[in-house]
Every structure is written in C-alpha cells, then in structure tokens.
N, C-alpha and C positions, 0 to 999 in steps of 0.2 A: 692822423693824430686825434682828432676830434670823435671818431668810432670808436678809439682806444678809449678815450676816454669815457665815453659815454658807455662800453661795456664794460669798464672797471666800476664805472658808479654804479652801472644796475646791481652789479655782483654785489657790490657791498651793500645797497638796500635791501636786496632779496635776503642777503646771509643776514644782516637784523631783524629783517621784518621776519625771519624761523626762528632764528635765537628767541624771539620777543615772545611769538607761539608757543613753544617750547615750554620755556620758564612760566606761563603762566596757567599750561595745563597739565605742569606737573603736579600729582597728585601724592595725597599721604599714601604709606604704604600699607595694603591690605589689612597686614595682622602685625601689630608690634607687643611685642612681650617684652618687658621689663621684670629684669629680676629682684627682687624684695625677699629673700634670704636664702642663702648656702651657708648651711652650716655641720659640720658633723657631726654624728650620730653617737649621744651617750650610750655604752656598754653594746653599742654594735660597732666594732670593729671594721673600716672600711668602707662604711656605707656613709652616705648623706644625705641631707634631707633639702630639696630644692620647693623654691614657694615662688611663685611671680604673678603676676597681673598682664594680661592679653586683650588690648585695646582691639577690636576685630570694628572692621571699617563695615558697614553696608552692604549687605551681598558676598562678602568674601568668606571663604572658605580656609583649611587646611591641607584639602587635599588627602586621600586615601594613606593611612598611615599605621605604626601599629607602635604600643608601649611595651616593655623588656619587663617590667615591672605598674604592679597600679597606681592608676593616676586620679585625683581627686578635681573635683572642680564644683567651683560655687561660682553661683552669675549673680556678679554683682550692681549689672544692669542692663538691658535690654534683656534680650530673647535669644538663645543660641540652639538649635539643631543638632542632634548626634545619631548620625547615620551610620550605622552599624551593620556589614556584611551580613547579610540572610533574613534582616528582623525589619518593619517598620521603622523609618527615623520616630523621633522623642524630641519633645520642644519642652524645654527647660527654661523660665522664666525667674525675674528678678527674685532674688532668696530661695534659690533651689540650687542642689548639689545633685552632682551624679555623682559617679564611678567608672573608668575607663578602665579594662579589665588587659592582663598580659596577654599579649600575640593577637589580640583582637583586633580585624581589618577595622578600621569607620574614618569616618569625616566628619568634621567638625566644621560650624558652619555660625553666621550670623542670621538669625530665620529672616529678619528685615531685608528689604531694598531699600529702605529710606532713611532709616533708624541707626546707631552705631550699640556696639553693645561691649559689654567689658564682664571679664570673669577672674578668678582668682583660682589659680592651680596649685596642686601639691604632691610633691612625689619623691619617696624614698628610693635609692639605687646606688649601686656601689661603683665610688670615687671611680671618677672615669670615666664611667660606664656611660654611650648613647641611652638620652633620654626616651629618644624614639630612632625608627625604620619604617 
C-alpha cells in the first residue's frame, strides 16, 4: 500500500512539475495580424478592401507563399525581409512600403533575432476570395 502510494504521489508531482514547464515556456505566437478594416469597395462591385497590422515576433517568418491579387505593406516598426523567388531578399525598414506583386513566390520575414517588428498591410480582392496561397 505504501508503494502505491508513493507512486501515485510521484505521478502527480511529475505531472505538475510539466504542467508548470509547460505554462511558462509558452510563448507568443510568431506572427499575429489583426484586422483594422474590411470594408467594401465603392463603385467596384464585389470587391473589398482588407487593411491589418502583423505584430511579427523575432526571427519569424511567413513561410513561402503567394497573393491572388497585390498587396501593400508599410513597416511601421522594426525591419522586415522580403525574399522573393529568383531575386536577392530586400530589407525594408521603419517608414518603408513595398509592394507584393500577384502569383509571386516570397517570404516574408522579421530581419531581427532580437527585435519584434510590426507592419501595416493592404489589399483589394473579391469578397471571398483567399487572401493568399
């Protein structure tokens, strides 16, 4: 009885002492966007006009991806990367815009490892329609 016991207590120490782990080296998630306006589009039929803000963590990335229609962005702080299928990446710094072009491969990136950076997106497409692929 006193084995039982004593391996019921360890289990339940061990399973807190991960639980405890766990919870405290959860981290924020990579890239959060927040949307800040959908609205639709005067005198175009169908379409909308999407605007948000992309808190991008340290190091994190978007991953290879492509837009249906162009996309706009301004960094509105730190430093972001845009690696673009076949061309040198491009580092775009606080109060710079690019342009993300349709069906064009790239990634999008926080150039820091240390640093967090934040940009402002904007992109016309019709209701419905995937932002990206």
């Amino acid at each position: 009885m006193k084995a039982l016991t004593r391996v019921l207590a360890s289990g339940i120490v061990l399973g807190l002492t991960l639980g405890l782990l766990a919870s405290t080296s959860a981290q924020a998630p990579a890239m959060k966007r927040t949307e800040v306006l959908r609205s639709d589009m005067a005198g175009m039929d169908g379409k909308e006009a999407y605007m948000w803000v992309a808190d991008i963590a340290p190091g994190a990335a978007t991953g290879v991806h492509r837009h249906p229609t162009p996309r706009f962005v301004y960094v509105i702080a730190g430093a972001v990367t845009l690696e673009i299928e076949g061309q040198p990446p491009r580092t775009f710094k606080t109060g710079e815009g690019f342009q993300e072009l349709p069906g064009e491969a790239h990634n999008f990136r926080n150039a820091s490892a240390s640093e967090p950076a934040r940009a402002l997106g904007f992109q016309i497409a019709g209701k419905g329609q995937a932002l990206q692929y």
